[in-house]
PDBQT receptor file of N, H, CA, C and O in Angstrom, charges set to zero:
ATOM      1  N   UNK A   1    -150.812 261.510 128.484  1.00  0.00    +0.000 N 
ATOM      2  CA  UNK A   1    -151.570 261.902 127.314  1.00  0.00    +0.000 C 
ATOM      3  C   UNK A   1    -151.444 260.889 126.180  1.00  0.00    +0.000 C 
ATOM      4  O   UNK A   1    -150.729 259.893 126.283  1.00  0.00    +0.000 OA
ATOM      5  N   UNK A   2    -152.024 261.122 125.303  1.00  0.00    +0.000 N 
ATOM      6  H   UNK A   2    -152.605 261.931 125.219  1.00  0.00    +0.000 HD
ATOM      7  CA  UNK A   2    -152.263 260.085 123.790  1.00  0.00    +0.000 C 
ATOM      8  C   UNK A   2    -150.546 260.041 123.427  1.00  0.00    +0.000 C 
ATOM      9  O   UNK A   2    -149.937 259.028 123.083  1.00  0.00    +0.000 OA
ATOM     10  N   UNK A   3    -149.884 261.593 123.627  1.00  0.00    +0.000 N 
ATOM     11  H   UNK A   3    -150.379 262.416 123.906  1.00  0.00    +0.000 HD
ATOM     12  CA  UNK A   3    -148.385 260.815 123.008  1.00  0.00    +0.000 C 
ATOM     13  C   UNK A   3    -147.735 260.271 123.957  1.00  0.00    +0.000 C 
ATOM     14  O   UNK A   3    -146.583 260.002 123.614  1.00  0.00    +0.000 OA
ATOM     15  N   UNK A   4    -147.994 259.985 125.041  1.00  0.00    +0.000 N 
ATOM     16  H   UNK A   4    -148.930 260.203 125.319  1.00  0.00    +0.000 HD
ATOM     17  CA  UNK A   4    -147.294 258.869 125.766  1.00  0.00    +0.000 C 
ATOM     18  C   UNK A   4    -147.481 257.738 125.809  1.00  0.00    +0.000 C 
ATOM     19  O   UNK A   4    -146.670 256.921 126.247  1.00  0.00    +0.000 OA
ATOM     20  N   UNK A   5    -148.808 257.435 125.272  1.00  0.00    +0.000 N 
ATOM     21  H   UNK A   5    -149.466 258.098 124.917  1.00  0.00    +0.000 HD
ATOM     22  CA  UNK A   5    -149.737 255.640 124.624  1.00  0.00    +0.000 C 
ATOM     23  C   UNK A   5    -148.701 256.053 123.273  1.00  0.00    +0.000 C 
ATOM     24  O   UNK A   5    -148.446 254.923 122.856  1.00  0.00    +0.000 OA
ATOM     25  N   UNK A   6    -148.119 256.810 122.550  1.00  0.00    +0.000 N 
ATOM     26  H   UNK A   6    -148.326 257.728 122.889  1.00  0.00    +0.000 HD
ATOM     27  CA  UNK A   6    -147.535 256.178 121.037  1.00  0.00    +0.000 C 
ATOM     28  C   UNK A   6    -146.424 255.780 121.427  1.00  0.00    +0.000 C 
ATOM     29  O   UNK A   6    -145.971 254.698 121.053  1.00  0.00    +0.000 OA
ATOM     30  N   UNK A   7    -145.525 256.916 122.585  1.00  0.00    +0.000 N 
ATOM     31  H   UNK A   7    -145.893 257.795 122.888  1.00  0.00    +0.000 HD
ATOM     32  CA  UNK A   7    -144.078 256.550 122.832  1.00  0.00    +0.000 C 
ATOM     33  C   UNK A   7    -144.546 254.922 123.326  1.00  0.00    +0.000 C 
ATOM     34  O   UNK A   7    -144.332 253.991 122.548  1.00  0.00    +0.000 OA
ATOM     35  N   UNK A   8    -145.076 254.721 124.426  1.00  0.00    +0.000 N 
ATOM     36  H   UNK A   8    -145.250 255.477 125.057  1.00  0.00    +0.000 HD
ATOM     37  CA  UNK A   8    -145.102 253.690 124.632  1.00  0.00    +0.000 C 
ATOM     38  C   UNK A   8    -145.033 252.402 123.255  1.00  0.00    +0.000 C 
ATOM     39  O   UNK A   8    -144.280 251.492 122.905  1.00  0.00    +0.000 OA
ATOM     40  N   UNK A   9    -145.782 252.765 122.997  1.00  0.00    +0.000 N 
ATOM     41  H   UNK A   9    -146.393 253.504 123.281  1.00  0.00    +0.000 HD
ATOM     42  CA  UNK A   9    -147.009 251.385 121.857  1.00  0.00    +0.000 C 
ATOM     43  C   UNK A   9    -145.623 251.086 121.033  1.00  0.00    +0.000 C 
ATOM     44  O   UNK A   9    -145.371 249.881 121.015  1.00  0.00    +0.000 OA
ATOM     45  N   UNK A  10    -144.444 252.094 120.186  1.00  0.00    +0.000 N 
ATOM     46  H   UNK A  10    -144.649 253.072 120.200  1.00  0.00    +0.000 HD
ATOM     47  CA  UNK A  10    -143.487 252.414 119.803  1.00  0.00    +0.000 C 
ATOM     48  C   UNK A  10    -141.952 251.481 120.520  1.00  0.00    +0.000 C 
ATOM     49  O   UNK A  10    -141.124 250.689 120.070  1.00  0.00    +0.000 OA
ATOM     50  N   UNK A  11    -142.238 252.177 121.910  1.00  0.00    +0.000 N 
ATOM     51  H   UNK A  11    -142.911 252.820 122.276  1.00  0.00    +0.000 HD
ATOM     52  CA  UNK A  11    -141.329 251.280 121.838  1.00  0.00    +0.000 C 
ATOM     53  C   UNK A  11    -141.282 250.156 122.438  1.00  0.00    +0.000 C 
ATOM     54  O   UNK A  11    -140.293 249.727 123.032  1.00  0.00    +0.000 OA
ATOM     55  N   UNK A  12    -142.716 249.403 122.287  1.00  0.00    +0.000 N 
ATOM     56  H   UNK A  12    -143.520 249.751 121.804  1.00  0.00    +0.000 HD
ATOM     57  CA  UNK A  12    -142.468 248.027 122.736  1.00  0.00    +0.000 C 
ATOM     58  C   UNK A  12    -142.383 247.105 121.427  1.00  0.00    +0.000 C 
ATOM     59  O   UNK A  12    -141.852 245.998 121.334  1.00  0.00    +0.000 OA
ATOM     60  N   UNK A  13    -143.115 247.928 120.334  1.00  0.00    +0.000 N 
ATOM     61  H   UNK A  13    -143.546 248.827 120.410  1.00  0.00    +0.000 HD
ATOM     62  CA  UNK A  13    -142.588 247.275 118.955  1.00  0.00    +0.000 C 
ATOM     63  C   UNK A  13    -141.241 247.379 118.697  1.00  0.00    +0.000 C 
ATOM     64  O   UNK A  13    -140.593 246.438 118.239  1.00  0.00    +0.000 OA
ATOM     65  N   UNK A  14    -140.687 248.654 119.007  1.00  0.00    +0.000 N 
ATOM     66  H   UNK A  14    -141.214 249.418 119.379  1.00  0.00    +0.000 HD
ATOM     67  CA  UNK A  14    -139.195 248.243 118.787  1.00  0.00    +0.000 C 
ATOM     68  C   UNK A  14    -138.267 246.902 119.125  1.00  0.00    +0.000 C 
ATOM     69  O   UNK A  14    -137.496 246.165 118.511  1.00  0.00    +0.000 OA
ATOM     70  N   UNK A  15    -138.819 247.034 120.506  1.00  0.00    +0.000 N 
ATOM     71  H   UNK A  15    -139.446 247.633 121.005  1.00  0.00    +0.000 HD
ATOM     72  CA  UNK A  15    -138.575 246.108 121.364  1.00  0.00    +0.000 C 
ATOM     73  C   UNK A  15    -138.468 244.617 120.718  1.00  0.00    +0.000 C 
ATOM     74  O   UNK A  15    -137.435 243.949 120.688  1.00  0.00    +0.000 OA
ATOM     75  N   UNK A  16    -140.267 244.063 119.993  1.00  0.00    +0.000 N 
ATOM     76  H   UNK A  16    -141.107 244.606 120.018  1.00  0.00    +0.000 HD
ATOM     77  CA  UNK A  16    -140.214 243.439 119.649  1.00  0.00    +0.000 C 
ATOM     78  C   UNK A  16    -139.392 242.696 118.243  1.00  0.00    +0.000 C 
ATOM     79  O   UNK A  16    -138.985 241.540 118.122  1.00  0.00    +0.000 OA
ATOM     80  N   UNK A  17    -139.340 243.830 117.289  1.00  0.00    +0.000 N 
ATOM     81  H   UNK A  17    -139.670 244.769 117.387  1.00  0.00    +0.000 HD
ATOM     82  CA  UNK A  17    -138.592 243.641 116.094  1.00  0.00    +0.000 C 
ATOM     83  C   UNK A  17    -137.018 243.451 116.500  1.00  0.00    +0.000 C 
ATOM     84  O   UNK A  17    -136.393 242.734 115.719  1.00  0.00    +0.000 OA
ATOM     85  N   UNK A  18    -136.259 244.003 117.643  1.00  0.00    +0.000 N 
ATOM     86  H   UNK A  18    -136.767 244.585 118.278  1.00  0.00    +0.000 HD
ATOM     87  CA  UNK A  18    -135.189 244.139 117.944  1.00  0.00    +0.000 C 
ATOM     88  C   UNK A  18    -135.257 242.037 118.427  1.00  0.00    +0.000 C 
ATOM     89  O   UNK A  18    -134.538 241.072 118.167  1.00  0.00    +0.000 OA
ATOM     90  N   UNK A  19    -135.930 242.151 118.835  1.00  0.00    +0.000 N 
ATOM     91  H   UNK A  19    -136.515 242.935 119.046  1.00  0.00    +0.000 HD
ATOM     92  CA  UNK A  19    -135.563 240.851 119.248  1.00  0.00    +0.000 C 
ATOM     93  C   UNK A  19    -136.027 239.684 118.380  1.00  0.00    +0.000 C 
ATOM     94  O   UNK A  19    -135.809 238.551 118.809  1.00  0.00    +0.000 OA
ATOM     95  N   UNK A  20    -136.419 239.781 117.635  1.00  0.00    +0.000 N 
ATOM     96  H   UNK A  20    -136.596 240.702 117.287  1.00  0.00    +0.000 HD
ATOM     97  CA  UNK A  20    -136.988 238.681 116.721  1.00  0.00    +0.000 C 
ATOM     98  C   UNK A  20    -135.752 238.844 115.653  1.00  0.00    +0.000 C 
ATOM     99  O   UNK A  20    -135.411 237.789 115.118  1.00  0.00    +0.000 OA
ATOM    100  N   UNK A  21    -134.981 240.121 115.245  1.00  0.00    +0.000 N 
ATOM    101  H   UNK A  21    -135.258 240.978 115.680  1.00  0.00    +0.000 HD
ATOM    102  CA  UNK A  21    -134.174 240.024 114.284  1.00  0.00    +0.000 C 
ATOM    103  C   UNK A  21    -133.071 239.283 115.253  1.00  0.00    +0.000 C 
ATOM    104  O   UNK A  21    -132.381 238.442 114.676  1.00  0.00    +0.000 OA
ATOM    105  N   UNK A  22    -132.789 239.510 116.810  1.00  0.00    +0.000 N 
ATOM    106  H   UNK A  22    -133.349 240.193 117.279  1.00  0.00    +0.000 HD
ATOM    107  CA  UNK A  22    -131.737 238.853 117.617  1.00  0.00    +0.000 C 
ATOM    108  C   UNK A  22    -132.083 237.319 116.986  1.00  0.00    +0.000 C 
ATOM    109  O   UNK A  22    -131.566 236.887 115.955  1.00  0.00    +0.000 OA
ATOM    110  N   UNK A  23    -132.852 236.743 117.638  1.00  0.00    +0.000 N 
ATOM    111  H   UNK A  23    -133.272 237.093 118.475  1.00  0.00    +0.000 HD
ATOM    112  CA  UNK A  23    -133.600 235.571 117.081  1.00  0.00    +0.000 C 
ATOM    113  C   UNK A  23    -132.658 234.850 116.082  1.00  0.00    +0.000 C 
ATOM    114  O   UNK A  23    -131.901 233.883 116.167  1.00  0.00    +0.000 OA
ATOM    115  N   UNK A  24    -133.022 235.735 115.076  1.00  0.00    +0.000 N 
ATOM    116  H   UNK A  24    -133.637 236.520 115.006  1.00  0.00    +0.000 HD
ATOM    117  CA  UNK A  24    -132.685 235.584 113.666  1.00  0.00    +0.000 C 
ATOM    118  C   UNK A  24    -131.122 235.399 113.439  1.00  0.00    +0.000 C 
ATOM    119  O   UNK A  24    -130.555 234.349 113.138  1.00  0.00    +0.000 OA
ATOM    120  N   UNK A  25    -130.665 236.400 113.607  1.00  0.00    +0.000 N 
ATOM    121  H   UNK A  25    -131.126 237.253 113.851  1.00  0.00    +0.000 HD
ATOM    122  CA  UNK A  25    -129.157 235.921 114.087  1.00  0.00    +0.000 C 
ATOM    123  C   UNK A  25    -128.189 235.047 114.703  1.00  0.00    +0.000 C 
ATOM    124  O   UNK A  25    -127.072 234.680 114.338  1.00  0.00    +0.000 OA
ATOM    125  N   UNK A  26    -129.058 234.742 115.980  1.00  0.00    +0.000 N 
ATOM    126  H   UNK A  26    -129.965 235.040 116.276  1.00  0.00    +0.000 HD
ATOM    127  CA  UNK A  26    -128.598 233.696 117.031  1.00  0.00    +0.000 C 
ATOM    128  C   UNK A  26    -128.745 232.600 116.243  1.00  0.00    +0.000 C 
ATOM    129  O   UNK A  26    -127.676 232.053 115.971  1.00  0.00    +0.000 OA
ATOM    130  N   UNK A  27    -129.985 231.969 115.665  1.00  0.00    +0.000 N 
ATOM    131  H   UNK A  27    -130.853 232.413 115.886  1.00  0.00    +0.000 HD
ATOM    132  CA  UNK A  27    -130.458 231.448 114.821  1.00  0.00    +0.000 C 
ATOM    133  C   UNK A  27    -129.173 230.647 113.572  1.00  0.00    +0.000 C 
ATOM    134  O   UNK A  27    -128.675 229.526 113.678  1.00  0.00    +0.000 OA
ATOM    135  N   UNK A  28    -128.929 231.661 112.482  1.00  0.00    +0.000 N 
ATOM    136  H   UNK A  28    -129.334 232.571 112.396  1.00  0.00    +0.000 HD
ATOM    137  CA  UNK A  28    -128.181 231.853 111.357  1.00  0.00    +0.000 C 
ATOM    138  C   UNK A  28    -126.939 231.317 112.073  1.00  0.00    +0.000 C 
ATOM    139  O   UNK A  28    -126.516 230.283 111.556  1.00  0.00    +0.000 OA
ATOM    140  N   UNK A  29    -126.314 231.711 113.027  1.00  0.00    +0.000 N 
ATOM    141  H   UNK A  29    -126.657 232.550 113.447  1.00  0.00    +0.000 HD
ATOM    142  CA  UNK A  29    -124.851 231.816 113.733  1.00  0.00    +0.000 C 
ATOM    143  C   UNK A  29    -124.663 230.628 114.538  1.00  0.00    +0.000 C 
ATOM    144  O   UNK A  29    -123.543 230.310 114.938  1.00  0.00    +0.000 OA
ATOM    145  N   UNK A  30    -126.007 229.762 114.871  1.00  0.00    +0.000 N 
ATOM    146  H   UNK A  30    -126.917 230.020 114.546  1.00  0.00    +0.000 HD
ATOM    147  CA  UNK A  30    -125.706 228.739 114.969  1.00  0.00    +0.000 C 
ATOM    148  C   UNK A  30    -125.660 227.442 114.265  1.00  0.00    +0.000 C 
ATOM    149  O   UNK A  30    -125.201 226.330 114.524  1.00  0.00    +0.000 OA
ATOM    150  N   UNK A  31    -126.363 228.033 113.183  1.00  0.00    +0.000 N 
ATOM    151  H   UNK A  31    -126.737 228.937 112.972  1.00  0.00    +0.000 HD
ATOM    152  CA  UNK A  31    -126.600 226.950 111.896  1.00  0.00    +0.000 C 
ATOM    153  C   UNK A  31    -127.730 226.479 112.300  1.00  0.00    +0.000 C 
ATOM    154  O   UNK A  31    -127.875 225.355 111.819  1.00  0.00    +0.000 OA
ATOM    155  N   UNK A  32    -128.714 226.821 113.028  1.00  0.00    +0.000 N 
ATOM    156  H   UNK A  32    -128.597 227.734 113.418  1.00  0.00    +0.000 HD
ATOM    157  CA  UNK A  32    -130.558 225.717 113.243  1.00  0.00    +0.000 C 
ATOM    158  C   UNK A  32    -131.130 226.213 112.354  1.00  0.00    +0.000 C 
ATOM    159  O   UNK A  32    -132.271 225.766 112.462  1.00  0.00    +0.000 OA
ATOM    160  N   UNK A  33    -131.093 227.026 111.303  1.00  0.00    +0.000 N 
ATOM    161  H   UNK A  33    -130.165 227.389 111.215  1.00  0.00    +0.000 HD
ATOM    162  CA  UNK A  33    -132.329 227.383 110.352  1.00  0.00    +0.000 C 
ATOM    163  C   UNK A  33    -132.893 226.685 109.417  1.00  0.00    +0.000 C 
ATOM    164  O   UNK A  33    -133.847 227.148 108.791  1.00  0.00    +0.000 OA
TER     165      UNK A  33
């Protein structure tokens, strides 16, 4: 149904923000920024 396209849609943005802030960190912690 439609709320299983939001769970979905949901948590692949999570997904994505989770890993772009990883990114960000890995990033900072290695000193490349």
């Amino acid at each position: 149904g439609i709320f299983d396209v939001v769970k979905g849609v949901l948590k692949g943005v999570g997904k994505n923000v989770a890993g772009s802030l990883l990114e960000q960190l890995k990033c900072k912690l290695s000193g490349g920024c």
